[in-house]
Each structure stands twice: as structure tokens, then as C-alpha cells.
Wavefront OBJ file of the C-alpha trace (Angstrom):
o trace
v 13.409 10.983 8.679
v 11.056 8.645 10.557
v 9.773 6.683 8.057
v 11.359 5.254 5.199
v 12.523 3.316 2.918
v 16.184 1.120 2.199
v 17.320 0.025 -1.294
v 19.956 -2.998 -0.899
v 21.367 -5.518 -3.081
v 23.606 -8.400 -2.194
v 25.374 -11.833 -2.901
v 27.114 -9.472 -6.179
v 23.840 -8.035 -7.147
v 22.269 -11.780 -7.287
v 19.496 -10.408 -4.700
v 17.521 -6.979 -4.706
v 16.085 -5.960 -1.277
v 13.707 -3.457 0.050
v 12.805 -2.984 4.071
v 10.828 0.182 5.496
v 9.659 1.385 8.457
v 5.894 2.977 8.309
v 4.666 3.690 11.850
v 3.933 7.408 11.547
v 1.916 6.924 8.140
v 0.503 4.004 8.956
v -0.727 5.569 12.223
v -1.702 8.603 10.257
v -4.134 6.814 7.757
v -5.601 5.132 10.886
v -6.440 8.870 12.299
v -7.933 9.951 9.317
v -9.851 7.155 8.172
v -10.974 6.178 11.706
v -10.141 2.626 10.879
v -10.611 -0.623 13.315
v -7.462 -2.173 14.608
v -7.531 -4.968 12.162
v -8.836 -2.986 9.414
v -5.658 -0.517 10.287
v -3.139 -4.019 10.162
v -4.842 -4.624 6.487
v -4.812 -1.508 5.154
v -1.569 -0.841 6.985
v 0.120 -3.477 5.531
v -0.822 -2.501 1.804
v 0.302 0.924 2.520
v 3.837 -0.142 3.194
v 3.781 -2.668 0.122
v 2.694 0.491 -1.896
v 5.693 2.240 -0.828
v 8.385 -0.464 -1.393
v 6.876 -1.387 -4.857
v 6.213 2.651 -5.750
v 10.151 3.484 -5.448
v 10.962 0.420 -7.897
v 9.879 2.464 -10.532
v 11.641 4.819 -11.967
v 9.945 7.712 -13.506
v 8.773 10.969 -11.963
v 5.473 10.454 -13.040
v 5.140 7.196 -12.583
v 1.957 5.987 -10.489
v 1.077 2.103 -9.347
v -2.249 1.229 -7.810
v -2.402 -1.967 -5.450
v -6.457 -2.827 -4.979
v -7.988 -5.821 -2.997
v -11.338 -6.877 -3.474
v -12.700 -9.456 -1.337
v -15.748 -10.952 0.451
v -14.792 -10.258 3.933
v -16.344 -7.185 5.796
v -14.082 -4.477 5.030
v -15.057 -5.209 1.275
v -12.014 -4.217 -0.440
v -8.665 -1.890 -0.025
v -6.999 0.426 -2.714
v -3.724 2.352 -2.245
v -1.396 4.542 -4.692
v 2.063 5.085 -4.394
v 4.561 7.267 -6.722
v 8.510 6.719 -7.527
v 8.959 8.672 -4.618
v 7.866 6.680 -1.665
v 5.017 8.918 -1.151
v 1.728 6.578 -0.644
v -2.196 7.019 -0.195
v -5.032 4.801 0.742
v -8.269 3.439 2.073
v -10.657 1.027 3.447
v -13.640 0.485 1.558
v -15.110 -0.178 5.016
v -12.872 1.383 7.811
v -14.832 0.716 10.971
v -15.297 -3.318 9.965
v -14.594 -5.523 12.763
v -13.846 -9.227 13.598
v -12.786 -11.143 17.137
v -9.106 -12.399 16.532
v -8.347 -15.552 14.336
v -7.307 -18.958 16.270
v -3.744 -17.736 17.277
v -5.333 -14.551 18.894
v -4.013 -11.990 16.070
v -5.799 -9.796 14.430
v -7.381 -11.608 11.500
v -6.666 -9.523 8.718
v -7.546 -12.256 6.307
v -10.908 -12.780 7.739
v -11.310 -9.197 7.233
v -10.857 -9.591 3.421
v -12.185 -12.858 2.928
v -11.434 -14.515 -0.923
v -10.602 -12.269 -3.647
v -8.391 -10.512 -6.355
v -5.623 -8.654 -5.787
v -4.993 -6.285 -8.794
v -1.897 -4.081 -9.851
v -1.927 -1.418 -12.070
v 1.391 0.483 -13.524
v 1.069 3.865 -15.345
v 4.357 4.308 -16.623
v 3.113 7.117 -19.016
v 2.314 4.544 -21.877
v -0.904 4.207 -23.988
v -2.132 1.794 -21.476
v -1.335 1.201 -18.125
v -0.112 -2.447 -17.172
v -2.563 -4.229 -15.119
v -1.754 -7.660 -13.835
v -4.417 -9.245 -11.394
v -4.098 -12.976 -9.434
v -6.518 -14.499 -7.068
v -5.600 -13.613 -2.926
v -3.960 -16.969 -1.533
v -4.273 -16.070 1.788
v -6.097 -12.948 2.232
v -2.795 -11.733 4.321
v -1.312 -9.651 2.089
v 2.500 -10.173 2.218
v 1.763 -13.626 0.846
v -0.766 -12.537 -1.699
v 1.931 -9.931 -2.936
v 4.764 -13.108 -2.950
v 2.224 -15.025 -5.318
v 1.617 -11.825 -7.472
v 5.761 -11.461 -8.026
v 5.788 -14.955 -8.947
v 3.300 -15.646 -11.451
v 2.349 -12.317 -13.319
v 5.881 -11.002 -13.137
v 7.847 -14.336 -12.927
v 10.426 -12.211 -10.380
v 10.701 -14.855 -6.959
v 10.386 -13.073 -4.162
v 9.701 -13.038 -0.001
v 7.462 -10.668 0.969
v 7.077 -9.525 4.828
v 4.161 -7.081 5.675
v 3.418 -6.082 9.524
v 1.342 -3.655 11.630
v 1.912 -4.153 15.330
v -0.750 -2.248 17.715
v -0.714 -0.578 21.294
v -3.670 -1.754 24.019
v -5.232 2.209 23.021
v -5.488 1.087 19.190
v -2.915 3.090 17.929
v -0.148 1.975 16.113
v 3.169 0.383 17.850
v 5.401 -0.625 15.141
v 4.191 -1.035 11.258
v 7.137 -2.185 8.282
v 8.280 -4.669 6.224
v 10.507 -6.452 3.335
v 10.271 -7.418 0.198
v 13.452 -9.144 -0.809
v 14.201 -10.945 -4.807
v 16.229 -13.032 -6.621
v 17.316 -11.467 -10.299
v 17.344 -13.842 -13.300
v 21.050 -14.546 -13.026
v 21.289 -15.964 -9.374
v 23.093 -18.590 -8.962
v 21.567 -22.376 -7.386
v 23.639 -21.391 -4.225
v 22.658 -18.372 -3.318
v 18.833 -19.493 -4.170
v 18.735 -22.394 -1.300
v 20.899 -20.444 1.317
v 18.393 -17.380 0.730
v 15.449 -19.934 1.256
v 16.844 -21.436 4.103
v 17.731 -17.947 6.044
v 14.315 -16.863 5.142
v 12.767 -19.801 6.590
v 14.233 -19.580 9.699
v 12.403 -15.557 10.123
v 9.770 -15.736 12.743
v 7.850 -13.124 11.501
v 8.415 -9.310 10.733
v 6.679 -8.424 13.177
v 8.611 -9.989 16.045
v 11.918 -8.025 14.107
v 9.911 -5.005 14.552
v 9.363 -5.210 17.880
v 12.684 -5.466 18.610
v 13.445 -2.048 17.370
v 15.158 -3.349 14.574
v 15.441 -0.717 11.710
v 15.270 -1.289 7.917
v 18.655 -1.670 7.792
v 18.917 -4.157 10.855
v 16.689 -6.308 8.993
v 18.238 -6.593 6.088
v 21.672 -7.100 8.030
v 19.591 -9.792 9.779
v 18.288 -11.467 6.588
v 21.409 -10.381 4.174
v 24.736 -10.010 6.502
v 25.674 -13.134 5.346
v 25.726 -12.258 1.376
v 27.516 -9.516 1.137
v 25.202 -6.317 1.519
v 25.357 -3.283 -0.015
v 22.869 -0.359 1.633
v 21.963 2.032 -2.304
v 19.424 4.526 -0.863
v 17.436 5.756 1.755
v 14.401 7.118 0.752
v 11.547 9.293 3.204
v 8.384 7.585 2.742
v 4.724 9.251 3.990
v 1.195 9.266 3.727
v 0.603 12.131 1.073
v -2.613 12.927 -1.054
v -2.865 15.235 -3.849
v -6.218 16.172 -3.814
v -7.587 19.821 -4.139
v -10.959 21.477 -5.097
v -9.407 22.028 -8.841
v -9.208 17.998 -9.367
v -12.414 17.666 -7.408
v -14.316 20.288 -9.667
v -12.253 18.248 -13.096
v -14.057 14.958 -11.425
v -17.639 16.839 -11.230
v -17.404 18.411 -14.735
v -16.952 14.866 -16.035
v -20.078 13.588 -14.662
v -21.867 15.334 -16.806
v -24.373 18.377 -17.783
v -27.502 16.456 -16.995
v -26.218 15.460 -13.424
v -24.634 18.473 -12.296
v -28.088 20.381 -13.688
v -29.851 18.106 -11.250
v -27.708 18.965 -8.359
v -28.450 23.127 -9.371
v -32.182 22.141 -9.108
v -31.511 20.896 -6.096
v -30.892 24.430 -4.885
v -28.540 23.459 -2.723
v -24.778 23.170 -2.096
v -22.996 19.512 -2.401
v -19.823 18.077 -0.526
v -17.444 15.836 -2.337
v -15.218 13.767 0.276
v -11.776 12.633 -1.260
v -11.412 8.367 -0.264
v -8.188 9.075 0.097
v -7.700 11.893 2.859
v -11.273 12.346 3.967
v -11.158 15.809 3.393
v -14.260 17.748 2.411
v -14.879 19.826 -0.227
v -18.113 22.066 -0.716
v -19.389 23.229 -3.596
v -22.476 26.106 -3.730
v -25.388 26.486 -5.994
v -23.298 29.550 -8.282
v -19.835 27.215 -8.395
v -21.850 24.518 -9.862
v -23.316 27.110 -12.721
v -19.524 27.824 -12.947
v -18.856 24.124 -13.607
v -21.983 23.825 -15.665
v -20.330 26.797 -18.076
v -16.986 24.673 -18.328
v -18.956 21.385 -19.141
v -20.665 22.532 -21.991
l 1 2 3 4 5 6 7 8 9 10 11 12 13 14 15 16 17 18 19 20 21 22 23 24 25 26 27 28 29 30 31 32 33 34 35 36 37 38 39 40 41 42 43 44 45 46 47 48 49 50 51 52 53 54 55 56 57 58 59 60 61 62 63 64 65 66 67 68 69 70 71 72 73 74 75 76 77 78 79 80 81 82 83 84 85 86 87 88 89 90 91 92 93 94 95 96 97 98 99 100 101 102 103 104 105 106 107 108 109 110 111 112 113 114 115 116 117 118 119 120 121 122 123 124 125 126 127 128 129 130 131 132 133 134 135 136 137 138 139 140 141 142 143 144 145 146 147 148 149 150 151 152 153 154 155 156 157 158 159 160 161 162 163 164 165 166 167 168 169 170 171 172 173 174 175 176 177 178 179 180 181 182 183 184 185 186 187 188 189 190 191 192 193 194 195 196 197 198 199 200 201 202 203 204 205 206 207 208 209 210 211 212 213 214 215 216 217 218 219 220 221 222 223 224 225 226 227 228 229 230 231 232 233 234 235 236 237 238 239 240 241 242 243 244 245 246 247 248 249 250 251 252 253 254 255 256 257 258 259 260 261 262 263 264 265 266 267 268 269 270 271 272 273 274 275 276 277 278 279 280 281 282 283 284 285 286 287 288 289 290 291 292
């Protein structure tokens, strides 16, 4: 498996721990979305969030939805992610650019500019749970931190990065997210602190070649850690012409008698995947039929 996902706990269960490795879907939304190098670090980053928060849940069906809305150029990012480490996303703008920030790095929180980040978790209730908090820094790992600690009250240290090659494809893309449960004791709380101030980044870890597991040997050996579960995590969308043709029907009989009149066919492009779907002048009587 070449990406994925590691499930760890340590100091006697006092610490939960999460670290992936997300080159090949990172790289694989950047292909299909056409995305700008930093618009492919934000959007990468969020994707490999998705994926460590999607496999904390636990049922089959359940679905989480990380969104960013902000005032920078790319507008906004949304991706989904399942209990299964399977993940999907885009750019509201993909091709948005900006010269690098002060320390000559892509400036992925120029790119979003103030905002909200919002979470949503359908767990198969009435009503999903949404929990929303303003962006702190516009650079995502941090924003996700601040989410953890006030909407969920669960302290945590969250590490996103997406390193690139000179071409504008995708080196090295990963990250941690690493918490303290309820129980842990004043001990274990300052030495955690005090190893994870010390970090000098994810990405300079992942440019080492340092797997999930490294990492969390890196940021854990010294509290006892215990590797739970592996899990294969990719860039996977579940889109087909069925779901497309539900999405049309529900527009409406008025609008989908407008696009007849038209007399011509229509193409509905998924956010997602980019794929195209087309849809002629007798499939949209069809859907007219099953609307009424």
C-alpha cells in the first residue's frame, strides 16, 4: 500500500495518534483538478486531514465533510472522507495563484485569506453534527488544532504538509494528528508539549523519508507506543450518472422543462472528480417522467 494511514496510542492509552502518508492522492487530485502548486499544498493538506479524521469514526456509513471558506483567491475548499480512509475533494478555484509568503513557501494562507472552517459528521442520526470556528491562521493544521480544542474540547497537535518537485508535481504530502484523552496524566501532558515543540515541521520529517510509523516513533518512542492499524488511504469518488440524474430530478420540473426547450443536450461535471456526464434532449424527458 502506498498511501496510508497508522492508528497508535501510547503513554498506557493516555495519547491517541494518527500519521499518514498521501503523496499518490494528493498528487492525483492535483492531476485532475489541474490545481496551482499552492492551491495543491491547501487542498492537499485538507485531503490528508480528511483521511486521518474519516477513520476516527466508526461506522460503515459514516461520512464527515471538512469545508473552508475564506477571502483569499482560491475562495474556499471542501473535502469528504468515509470510516475507511477513502477521501475526495476540491478547490473552489484550482488554478488561483500567489508569489510565496516572506519565508519563500508557498503561502497557503494567503491563498485562503480569513474565514470559517466548518465540520460536518453524518453518523446516520436525524441531523448531522456540524461544528464551525473561525480559521486562526488560514494554514490548516493549525486551524484543525483550534477546531479539536474548542468545539470538541479534545487537545490536540495537528501537522499537515505538501512538499513539491521544481515540475509542480508532488514530492512528499502527510501528516499527524496526535491527542491527549481526558484521563492523561499532568506528566505526560508537559513532556508531550515539550517533544512536540521541539518538531521542526512535518514537512522537514517528510523529506527525510520518514514513514507514518517513523514519525510517530520520532514523536512517541519515548511513551511507550503501540502501532493498532494500518489502514490504505486514496483519493476515491462515488459519483455516477444514476446520482447525477437523482441531483437533476431534484431541481425541479420547471428547470429541467427549460433545459428540453433548449433542444439541446446538457453536461453535469462532478466537483469532486471532474468527470463529465452528458445528458440528451430524450434522457431529460426520461427524468422529466420520474420528476413528476
Amino acid at each position: 500500500m502506498t498511501d496510508y494511514i497508522v492508528r497508535a496510542s501510547a503513554a498506557n492509552s493516555q495519547i491517541r495518534a494518527f500519521a499518514s502518508t498521501t503523496r499518490e492522492l494528493v498528487e492525483y487530485a492535483r492531476k485532475i483538478h489541474e490545481t496551482s502548486p499552492v492551491v495543491t499544498a491547501a487542498l492537499g493538506r485538507l485531503l490528508t486531514a480528511g483521511g486521518m479524521m474519516g477513520i476516527m469514526m466508526k461506522g460503515d456509513k459514516d461520512l464527515l465533510t471538512l469545508q473552508i471558506k475564506g477571502s483569499g483567491p482560491v475562495q474556499g475548499l471542501t473535502v469528504t472522507a468515509d470510516s475507511k480512509g477513502l477521501v475526495k475533494g476540491y478547490a473552489f478555484e484550482p488554478k488561483a495563484m500567489l508569489p510565496a509568503n516572506d519565508k519563500g513557501k508557498l503561502d497557503v494562507a494567503g491563498i485562503i485569506g480569513p474565514g470559517i472552517l466548518t465540520v460536518i459528521r453524518d453518523l446516520g442520526l436525524r441531523e448531522p453534527y456540524v461544528g464551525q470556528t473561525h480559521l486562526v491562521s488560514g494554514e490548516i493544521a493549525e486551524d484543525i488544532t483550534y477546531y479539536y480544542a474548542t468545539s470538541e474540547q479534545v487537545p490536540s497537535a495537528v501537522a499537515l504538509g505538501v512538499l513539491m518537485n521544481k515540475d509542480n508535481t508532488v514530492k512528499r504530502a502527510g501528516g499527524f494528528i496526535i491527542q491527549l484523552m481526558p484521563f492523561a496524566e499532568e506528566e505526560v501532558i508537559n513532556q508531550l508539549e515539550e517533544k512536540i515543540n521541539t518538531l521542526n515541521g512535518i514537512t522537514a520529517l517528510l523529506d527525510q523519508d520518514m514513514t507514518p510509523e517513523m514519525i510517530l516513533e520520532y514523536i512517541l518512542g519515548d511513551f511507550g507506543l503501540d502501532i493498532l492499524e494500518k489502514t490504505a488511504t486514496s483519493f476515491e469518488c462515488n459519483c455516477s450518472k444514476e446520482r447525477v440524474e437523482k441531483a437533476i430530478i431534484s431541481i425541479g420540473h420547471k428547470d429541467i422543462q427549460e433545459m428540453i426547450d433548449d433542444n439541446e443536450p446538457i453536461e453535469v461535471n462532478c466537483h469532486f472528480c471532474s468527470k463529465h456526464y452528458q445528458f440528451t434532449v430524450e434522457e431529460l424527458n426520461e427524468i422529466i417522467k420520474k420528476s413528476r
